[in-house]
C-alpha positions as CSV (number, residue, x, y, z in Angstrom):
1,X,0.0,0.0,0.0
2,X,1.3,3.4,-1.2
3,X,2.0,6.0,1.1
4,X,-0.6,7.8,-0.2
5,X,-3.4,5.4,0.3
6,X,-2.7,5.4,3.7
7,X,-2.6,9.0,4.5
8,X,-5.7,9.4,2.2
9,X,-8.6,10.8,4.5
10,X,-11.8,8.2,5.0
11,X,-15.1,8.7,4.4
12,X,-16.0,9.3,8.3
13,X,-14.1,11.9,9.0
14,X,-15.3,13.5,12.8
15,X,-17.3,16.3,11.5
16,X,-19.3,14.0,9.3
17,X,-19.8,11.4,12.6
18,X,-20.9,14.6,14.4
19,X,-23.1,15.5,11.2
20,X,-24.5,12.4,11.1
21,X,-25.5,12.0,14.7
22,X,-26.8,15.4,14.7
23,X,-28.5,14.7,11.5
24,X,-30.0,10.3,13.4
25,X,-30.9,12.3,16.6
26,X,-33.4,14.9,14.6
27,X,-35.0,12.1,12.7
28,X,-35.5,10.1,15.5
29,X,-36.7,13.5,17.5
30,X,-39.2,14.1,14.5
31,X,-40.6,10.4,14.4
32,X,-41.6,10.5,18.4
33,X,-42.3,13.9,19.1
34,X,-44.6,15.1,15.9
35,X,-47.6,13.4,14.6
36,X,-47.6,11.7,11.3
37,X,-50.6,9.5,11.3
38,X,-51.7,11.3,8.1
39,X,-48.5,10.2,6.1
40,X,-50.4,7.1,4.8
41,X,-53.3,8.4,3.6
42,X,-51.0,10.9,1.4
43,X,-48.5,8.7,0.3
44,X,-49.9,8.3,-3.0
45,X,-50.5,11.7,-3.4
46,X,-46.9,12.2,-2.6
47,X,-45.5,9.9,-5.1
48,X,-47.5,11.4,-7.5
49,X,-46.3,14.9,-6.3
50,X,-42.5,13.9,-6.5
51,X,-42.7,12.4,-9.7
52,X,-44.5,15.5,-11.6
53,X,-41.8,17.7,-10.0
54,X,-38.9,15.4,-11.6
55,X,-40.6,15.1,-15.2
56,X,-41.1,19.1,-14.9
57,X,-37.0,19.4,-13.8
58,X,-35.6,17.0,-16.2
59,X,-37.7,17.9,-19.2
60,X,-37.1,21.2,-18.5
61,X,-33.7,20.9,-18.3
62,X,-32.3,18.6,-20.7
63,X,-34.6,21.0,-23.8
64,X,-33.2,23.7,-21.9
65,X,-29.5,22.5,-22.3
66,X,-30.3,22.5,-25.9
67,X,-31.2,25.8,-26.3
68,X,-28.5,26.9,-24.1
69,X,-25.8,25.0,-26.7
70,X,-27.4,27.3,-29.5
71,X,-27.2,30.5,-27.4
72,X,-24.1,30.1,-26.3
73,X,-22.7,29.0,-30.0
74,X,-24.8,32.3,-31.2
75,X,-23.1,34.6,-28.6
76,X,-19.5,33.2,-29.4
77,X,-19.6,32.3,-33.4
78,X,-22.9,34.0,-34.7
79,X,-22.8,37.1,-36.7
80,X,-23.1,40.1,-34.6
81,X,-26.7,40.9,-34.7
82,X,-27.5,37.1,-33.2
83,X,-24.8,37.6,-31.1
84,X,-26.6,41.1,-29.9
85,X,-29.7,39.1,-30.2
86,X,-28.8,36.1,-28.0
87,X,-27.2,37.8,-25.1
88,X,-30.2,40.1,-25.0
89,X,-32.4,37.0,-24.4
90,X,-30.1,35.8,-21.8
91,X,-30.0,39.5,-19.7
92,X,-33.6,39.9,-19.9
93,X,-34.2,36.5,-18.7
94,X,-31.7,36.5,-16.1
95,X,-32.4,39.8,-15.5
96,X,-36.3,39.7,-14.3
97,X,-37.8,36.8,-11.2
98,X,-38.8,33.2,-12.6
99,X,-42.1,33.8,-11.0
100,X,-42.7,36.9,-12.9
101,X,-42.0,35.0,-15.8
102,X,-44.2,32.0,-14.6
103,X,-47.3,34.5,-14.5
104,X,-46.7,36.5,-18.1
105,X,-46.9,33.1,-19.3
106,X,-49.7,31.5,-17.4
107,X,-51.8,34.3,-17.1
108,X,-50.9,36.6,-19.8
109,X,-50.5,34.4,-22.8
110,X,-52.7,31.9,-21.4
111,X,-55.3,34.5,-21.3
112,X,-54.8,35.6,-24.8
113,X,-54.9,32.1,-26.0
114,X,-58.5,32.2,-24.3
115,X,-60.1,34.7,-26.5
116,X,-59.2,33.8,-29.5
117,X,-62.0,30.7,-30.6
118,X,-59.7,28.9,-33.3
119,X,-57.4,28.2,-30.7
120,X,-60.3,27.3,-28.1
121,X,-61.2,24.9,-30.9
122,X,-58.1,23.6,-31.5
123,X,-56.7,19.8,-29.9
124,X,-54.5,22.3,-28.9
125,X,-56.7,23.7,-26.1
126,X,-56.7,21.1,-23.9
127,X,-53.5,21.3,-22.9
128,X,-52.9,25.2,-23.2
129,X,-55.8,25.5,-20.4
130,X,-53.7,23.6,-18.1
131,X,-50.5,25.2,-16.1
132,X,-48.4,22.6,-16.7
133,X,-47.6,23.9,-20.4
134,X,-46.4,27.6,-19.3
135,X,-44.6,26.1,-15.9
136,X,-42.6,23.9,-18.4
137,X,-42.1,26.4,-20.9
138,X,-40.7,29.4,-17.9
139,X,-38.6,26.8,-16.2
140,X,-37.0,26.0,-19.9
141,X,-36.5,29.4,-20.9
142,X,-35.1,30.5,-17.3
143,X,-32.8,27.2,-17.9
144,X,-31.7,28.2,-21.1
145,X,-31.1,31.2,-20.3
146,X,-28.1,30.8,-17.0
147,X,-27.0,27.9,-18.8
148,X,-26.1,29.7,-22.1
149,X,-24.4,32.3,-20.5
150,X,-22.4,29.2,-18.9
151,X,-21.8,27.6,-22.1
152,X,-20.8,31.0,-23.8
153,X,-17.7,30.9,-21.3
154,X,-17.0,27.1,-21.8
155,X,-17.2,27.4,-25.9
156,X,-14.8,30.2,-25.9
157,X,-12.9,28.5,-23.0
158,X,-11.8,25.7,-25.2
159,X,-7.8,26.1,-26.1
160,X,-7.9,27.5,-29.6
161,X,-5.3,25.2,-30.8
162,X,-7.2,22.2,-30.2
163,X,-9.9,23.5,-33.1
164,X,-6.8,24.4,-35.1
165,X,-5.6,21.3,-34.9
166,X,-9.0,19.4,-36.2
167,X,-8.7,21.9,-39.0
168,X,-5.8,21.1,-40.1
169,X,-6.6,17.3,-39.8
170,X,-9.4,17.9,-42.6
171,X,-12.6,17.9,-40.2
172,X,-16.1,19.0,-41.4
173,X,-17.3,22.4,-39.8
174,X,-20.0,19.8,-38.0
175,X,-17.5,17.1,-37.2
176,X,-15.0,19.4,-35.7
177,X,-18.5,20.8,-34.1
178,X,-19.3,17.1,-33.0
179,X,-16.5,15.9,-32.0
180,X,-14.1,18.1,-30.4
181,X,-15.9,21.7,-29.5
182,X,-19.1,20.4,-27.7
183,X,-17.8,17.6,-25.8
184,X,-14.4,19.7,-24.4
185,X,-17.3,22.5,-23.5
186,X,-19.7,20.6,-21.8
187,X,-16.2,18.6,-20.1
188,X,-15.8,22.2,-18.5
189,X,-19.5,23.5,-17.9
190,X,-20.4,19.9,-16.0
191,X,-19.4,21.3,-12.8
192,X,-21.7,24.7,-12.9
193,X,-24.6,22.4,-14.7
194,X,-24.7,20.1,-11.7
195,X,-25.1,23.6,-9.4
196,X,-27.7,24.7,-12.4
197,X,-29.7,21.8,-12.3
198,X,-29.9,21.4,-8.1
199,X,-31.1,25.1,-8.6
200,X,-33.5,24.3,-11.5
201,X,-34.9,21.5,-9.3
202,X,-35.5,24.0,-6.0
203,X,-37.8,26.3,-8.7
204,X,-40.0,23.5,-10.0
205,X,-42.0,24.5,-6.6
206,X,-43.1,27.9,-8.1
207,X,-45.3,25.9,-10.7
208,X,-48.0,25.1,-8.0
209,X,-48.6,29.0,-8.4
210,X,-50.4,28.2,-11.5
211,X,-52.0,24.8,-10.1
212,X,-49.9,22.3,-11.1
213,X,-49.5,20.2,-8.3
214,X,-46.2,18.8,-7.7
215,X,-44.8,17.7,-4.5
216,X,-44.9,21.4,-3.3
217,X,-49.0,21.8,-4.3
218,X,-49.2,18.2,-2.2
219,X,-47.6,19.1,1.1
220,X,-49.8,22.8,0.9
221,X,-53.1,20.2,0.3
222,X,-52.0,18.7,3.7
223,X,-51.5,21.4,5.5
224,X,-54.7,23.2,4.8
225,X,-56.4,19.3,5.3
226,X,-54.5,18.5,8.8
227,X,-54.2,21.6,10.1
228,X,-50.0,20.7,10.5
229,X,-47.7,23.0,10.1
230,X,-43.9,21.6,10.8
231,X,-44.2,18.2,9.7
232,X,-45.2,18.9,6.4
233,X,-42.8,21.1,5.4
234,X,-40.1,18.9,7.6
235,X,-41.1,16.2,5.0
236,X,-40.8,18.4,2.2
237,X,-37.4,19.5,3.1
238,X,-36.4,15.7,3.3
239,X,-37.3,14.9,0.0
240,X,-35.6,18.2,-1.6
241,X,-32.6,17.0,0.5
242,X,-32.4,13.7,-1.1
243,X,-33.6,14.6,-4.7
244,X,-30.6,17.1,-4.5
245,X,-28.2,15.0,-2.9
246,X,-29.1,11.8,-5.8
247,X,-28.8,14.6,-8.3
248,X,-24.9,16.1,-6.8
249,X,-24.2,12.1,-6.7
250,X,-25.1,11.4,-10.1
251,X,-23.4,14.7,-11.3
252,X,-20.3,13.5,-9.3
253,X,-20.2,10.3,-11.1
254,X,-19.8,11.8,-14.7
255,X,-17.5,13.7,-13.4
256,X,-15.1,11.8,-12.4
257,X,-15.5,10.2,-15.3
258,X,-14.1,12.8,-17.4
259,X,-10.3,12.1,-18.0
260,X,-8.0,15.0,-16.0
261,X,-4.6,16.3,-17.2
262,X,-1.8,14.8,-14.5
């Protein structure tokens, strides 16, 4: 065994033992001191609640991502007036609150959408009366948005001689595109989407503004039902603590993955 491996810190370290105690000794406090004999008559209800919230975050975010590539292609290689064009979109976005954004949609456009009887007609309508449409659509464009700022910095981050080099090797525009530009990019944006997306998932609650119930909408239904006040939200705060933590893990994973100089 190297020298190394043996100095090389373990997992339970003593301020994770204290973390962890503190952490076994509020659980257990929680379980015998408040009342949860209404957790199994909402357990299907929270399921349902937890799962809406992760399509609405991962849909959200991986189109998001997509458009985030484009803008931050169009604010590094596009011609100036998409460049103008592109980080405009990005500072008003990131410029003005998700939940204003939320409502313009929701009850601005969906409002117009309301008057006009070819749309009210339309297959179309029964989705565009529901929120979940406009809560996807503002959490996707507010996604796009920070993240194409972010990919802005990792497109022109990547060494310019590494594109030279494909050049001269006879790459396509699209294969040089494909196989060098994106993935060194996104090899330096992983980090800050990880942070992104934790965010992303901690402003999926704002769609139950516009009645979408996710796991947010449910644990409000059970207050206003019960009457309770702390153990709700304690059990809402658990499951945003372990959603975020599987997500940090998962993000952790790919990148370690990713090969490191030395």
């Amino acid at each position: 065994m190297s020298a190394v491996e043996i100095s090389k810190p373990g997992f339970w370290m003593p301020h994770r033992i204290v973390m962890a105690t503190f952490f076994a000794a509020l659980v257990l406090s929680a379980a015998l001191l408040m009342r949860w004999d209404w957790l199994p008559r909402y357990i299907p209800m929270l399921g349902q609640g937890v799962l809406r919230s992760l399509a609405m975050l991962f849909s959200s975010a991986i189109i998001g991502f997509f458009f985030a590539v484009l803008l931050g292609i169009a604010q590094v290689a596009g011609p100036l007036p998409v460049r103008w064009l592109a980080s405009g979109f990005c500072g008003v976005i990131r410029g003005t609150p998700l939940l204003l954004q939320l409502w313009l949609l929701y009850y601005g456009l969906g409002s117009l959408f309301s008057q006009y009887p070819e749309i009210r007609q339309s297959f179309l309508w029964p989705y565009l009366r529901q929120g979940w449409p406009y809560g996807f659509t503002a959490l996707m464009i507010s996604f796009a948005a920070y993240e194409g700022e972010v990919m802005r910095g990792a497109f022109a981050g990547v060494p310019k001689g590494e594109i030279e080099a494909a050049k001269a090797y006879g790459m396509s525009p699209f294969t040089l595109f494909r196989r060098i530009w994106l993935p060194r990019a996104v090899q330096r944006a992983l980090p800050t989407l990880s942070g992104e997306t934790v965010l992303q998932l901690k402003s999926t609650p704002l769609v139950a503004t516009i009645t979408v119930i996710d796991v947010y909408g449910v644990i409000s239904k059970v207050r206003q039902e019960t009457y309770l006040t702390y153990e709700p939200l304690l059990l809402l705060a658990a499951i945003y603590v372990c959603l975020t933590g599987l997500l940090v893990v998962t993000f952790r994973y790919f990148e370690n993955k990713i090969p490191v100089k030395g």
